[in-house]
C-alpha positions in Angstrom: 0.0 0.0 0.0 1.6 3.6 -1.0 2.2 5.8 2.3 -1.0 7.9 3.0 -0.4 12.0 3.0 0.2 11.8 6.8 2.4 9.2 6.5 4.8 11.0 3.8 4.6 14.3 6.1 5.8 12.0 8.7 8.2 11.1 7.0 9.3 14.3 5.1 9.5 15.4 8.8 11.6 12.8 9.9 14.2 13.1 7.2 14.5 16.5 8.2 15.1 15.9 11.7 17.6 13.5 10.8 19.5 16.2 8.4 19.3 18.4 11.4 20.7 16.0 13.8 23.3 14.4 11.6 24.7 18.0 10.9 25.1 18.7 14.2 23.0 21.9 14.3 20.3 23.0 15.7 18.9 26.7 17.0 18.1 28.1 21.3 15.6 31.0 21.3 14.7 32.7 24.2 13.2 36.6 24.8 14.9 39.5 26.7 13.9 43.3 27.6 14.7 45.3 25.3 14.2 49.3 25.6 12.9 50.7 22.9 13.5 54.9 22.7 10.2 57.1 22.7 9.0 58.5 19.6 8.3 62.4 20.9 10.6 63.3 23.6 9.0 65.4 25.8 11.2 65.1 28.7 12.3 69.3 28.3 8.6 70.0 28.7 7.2 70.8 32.0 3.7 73.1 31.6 2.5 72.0 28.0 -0.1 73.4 26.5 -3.5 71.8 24.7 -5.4 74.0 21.8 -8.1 72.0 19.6 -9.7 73.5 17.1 -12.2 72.2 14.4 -11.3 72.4 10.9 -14.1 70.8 8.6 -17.2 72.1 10.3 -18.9 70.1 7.4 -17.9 67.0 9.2 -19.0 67.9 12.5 -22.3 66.8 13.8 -22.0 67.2 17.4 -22.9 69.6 19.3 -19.8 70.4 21.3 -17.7 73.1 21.3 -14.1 74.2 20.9 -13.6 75.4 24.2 -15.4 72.9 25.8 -13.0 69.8 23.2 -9.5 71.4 24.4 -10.9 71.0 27.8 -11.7 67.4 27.4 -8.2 66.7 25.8 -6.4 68.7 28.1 -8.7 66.8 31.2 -7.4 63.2 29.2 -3.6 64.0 29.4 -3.3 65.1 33.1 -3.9 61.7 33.4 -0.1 61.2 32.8 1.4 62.8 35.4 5.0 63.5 34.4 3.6 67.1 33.0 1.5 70.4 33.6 -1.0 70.5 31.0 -2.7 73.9 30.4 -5.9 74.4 28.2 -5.0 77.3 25.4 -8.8 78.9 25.0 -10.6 79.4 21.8 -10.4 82.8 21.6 -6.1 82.6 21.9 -5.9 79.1 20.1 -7.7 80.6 16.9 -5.2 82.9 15.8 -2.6 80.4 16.6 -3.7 78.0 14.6 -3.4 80.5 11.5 -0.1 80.9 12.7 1.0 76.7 12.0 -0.9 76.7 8.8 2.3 78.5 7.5 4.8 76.7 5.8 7.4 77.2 9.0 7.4 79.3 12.3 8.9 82.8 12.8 10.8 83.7 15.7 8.3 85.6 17.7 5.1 84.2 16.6 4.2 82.2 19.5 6.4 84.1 22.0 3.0 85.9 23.0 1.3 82.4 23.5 4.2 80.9 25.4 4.1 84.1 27.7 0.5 84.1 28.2 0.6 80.6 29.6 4.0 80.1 30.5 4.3 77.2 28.1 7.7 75.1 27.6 5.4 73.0 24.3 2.4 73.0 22.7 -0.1 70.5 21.3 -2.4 71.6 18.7 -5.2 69.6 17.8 -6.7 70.0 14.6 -10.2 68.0 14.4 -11.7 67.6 10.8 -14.0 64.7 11.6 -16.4 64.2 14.7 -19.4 62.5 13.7 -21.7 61.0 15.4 -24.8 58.1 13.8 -27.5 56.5 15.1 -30.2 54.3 13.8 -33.0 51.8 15.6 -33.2 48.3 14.3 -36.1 45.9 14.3 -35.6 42.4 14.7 -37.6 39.0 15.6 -37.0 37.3 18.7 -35.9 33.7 18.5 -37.6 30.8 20.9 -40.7 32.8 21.2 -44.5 31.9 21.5 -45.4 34.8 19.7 -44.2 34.2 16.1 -44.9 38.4 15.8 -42.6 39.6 18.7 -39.5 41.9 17.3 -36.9 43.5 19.9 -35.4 46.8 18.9 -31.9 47.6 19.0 -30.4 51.0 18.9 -27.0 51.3 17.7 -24.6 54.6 18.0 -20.9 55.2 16.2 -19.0 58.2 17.3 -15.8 59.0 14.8 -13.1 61.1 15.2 -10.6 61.9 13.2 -7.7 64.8 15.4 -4.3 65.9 13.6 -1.4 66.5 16.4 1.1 69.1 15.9 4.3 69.4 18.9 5.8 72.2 19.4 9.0 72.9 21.8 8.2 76.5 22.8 11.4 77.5 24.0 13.2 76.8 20.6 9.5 78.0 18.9 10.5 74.8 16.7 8.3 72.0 15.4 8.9 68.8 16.6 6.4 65.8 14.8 3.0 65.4 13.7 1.0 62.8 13.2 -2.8 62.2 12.5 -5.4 59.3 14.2 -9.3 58.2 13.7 -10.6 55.9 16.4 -14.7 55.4 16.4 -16.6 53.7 19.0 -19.9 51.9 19.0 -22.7 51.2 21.5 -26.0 49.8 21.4 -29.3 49.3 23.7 -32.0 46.5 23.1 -35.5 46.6 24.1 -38.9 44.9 23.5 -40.4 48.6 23.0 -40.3 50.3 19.4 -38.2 53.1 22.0 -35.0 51.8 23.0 -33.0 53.8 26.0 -31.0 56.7 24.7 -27.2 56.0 24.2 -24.6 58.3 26.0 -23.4 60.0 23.2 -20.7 62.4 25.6 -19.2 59.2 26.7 -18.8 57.9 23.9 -16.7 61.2 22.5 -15.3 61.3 25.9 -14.1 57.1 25.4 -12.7 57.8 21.5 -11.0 60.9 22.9 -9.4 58.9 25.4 -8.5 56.1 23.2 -6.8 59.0 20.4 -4.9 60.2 23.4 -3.6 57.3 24.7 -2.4 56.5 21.6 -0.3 59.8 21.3 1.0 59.2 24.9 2.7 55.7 24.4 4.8 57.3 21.4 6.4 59.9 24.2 7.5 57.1 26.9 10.4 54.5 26.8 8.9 51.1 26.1 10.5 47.9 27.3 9.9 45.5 24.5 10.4 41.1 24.9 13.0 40.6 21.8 13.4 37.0 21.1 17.3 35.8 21.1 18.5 33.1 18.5 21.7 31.1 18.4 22.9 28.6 16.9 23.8 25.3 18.7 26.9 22.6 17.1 27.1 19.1 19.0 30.8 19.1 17.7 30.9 22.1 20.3 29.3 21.6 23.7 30.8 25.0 25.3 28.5 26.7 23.4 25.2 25.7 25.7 27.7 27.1 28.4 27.8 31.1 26.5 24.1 30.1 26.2 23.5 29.9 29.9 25.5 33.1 30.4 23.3 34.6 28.1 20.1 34.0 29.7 21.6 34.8 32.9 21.9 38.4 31.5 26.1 37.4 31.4 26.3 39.1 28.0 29.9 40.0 28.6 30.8 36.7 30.0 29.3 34.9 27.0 30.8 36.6 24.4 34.5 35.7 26.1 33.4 32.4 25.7 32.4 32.5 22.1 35.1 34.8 20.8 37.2 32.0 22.5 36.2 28.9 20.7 35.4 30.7 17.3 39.4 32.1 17.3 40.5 28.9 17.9 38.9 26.5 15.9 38.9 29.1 12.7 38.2 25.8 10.1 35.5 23.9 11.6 33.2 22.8 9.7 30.5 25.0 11.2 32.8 28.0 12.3 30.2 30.8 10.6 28.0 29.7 13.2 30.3 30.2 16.0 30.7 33.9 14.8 27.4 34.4 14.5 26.7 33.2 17.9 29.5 35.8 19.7 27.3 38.2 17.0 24.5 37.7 18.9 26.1 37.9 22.5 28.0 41.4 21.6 24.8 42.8 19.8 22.7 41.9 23.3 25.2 43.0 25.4 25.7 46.4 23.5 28.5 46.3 21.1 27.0 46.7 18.4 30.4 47.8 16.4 32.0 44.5 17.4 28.5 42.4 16.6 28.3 43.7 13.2 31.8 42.7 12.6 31.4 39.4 13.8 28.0 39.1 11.7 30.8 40.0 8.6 33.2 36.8 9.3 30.1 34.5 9.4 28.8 36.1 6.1 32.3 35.8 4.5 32.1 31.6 5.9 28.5 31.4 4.6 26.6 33.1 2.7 23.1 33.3 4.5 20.2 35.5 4.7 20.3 34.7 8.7 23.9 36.4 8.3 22.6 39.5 6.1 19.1 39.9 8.4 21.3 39.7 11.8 23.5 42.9 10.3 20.2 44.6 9.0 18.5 43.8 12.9 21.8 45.0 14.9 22.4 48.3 12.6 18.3 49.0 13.8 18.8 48.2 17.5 21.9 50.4 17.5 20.4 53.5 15.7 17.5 53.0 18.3 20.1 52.7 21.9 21.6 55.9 20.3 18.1 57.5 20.3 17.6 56.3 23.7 21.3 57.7 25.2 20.7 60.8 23.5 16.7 61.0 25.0 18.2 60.1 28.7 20.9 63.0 28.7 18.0 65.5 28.0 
């Protein structure tokens, strides 16, 4: 009888377990914190001000004001305590926000703002969608004796669609923007044609939150679970030894012992691996020059995309440590 299609995946499987085994290699993965650098430093900022204004009043349909939206935002970000935020009114916000429609910033234009309000930045919000639909829905009721009897369901979607502009008022410079749409839906059911109104302020209130939320995770450092990779030999059995250091956080102490065995046995048969493995334990423990180098030698050994994407992945992580330095001594 010919092998079924479990059977040959079976033993496709088990050939390549074999190939694995018989060359001696295999791969140890394991996750470590990583810190990745914030997106909108912040950190020279102590009173901050918050101006929203609406831009599309065709694509408005609630009933809330200007004065009354920087309010809300500015009531949403005191909920991260590391600054002072200040509500710019309506009536000073307006003329600012003629002010950054301009292609760039003159010295002076918002000295009068940053005086008025003793601002060190400034977060203008530019609103050009906040929309709000509603609609009742009829619809039978299963497992009932009266073949006739409907329930009604009201459903609500609040949009809203804000563009952020950051601006470090000391330097009057502009420092990123960036735009976000959230929506959020509710519904009520009833057995009367009149389903219970919807809370249509806390549902603005609930996609303002979400809108700033999102803004505030790009301004804090993030500590991120990267996942770790090397490669394992059975001709070498020191090398579950540098991986033990590694997960013990030893990254120094694992890279001595990798350095060590892939300098002295320079024409193993799997010596790329062994300089890809002290790679991975100088990229980890932060020398990222010395990673990239070792990276090199295993390239020059082998030629593999793991080789090419470890390079690409260190050159990242070190651009994004040098961020991080550079964010800390501010």
């Amino acid at each position: 009888m010919p092998p079924t299609g479990s059977a040959l995946r079976i033993a496709r499987l088990t050939v390549l377990l074999a190939a694995v085994f018989l060359s001696g290699c295999g791969v140890t993965s394991f996750y470590v914190p990583v810190q990745r650098p914030m997106e909108i430093n912040l950190t020279r900022m102590q009173r901050i001000g918050v101006a929203v204004a609406i831009v599309n009043r065709d694509s408005v349909n609630v009933q809330f004001s200007e004065e009354a939206l920087t309010g809300l935002y500015t009531d949403l970000f005191r909920k991260d305590g590391r600054h002072t935020w200040v509500p710019v009114l309506p009536y000073d916000a307006n003329p600012l926000f003629e002010i950054l429609s301009q292609d760039s910033l003159r010295k002076g234009d918002l000295s009068a703002l940053r005086e008025k309000y003793e601002l060190d930045g400034l977060i203008a919000g530019e609103v050009d969608l906040m929309r709000y639909t509603e609609e009742v829905v009829a619809a039978e009721v299963k497992q009932s004796d009266n073949p006739d009897a409907k329930k009604y369901v009201r459903m609500g979607l609040m949009e809203m669609s804000i563009f952020l502009r950051v601006y470090d008022m000391a330097d009057e410079a502009f420092i990123w923007s960036g735009g976000a749409y959230h929506n959020v839906r509710d519904e009520k059911r009833s057995l009367l044609p009149v389903p219970p109104s919807l809370n249509v302020d806390g549902m603005l209130r609930e996609t303002a939150a979400y809108l700033v939320d999102e803004f505030l995770e790009l301004t804090r450092v993030i500590t991120e679970r990267r996942i770790v990779t090397f490669l394992t030999d059975g001709e070498f059995p020191e090398i579950k030894h540098g991986i033990e250091k590694a997960k013990a956080g030893e990254w120094n102490e694992a890279a001595a012992l990798f350095k060590k065995l892939a300098e002295e046995n320079p024409l193993a048969e799997e010596a790329d691996k062994l300089w890809y493995n002290l790679g991975v334990a100088y990229q980890f423990g932060g020398d990222f020059r010395s990673a990239i180098e070792s990276y090199e030698r295993a390239q020059a050994i082998e030629n593999s995309k793991r080789y090419e994407y470890a390079i690409e992945d260190c050159l990242k992580m070190e651009q994004e440590y040098l961020q991080l330095i550079e964010l800390n001594r501010e």
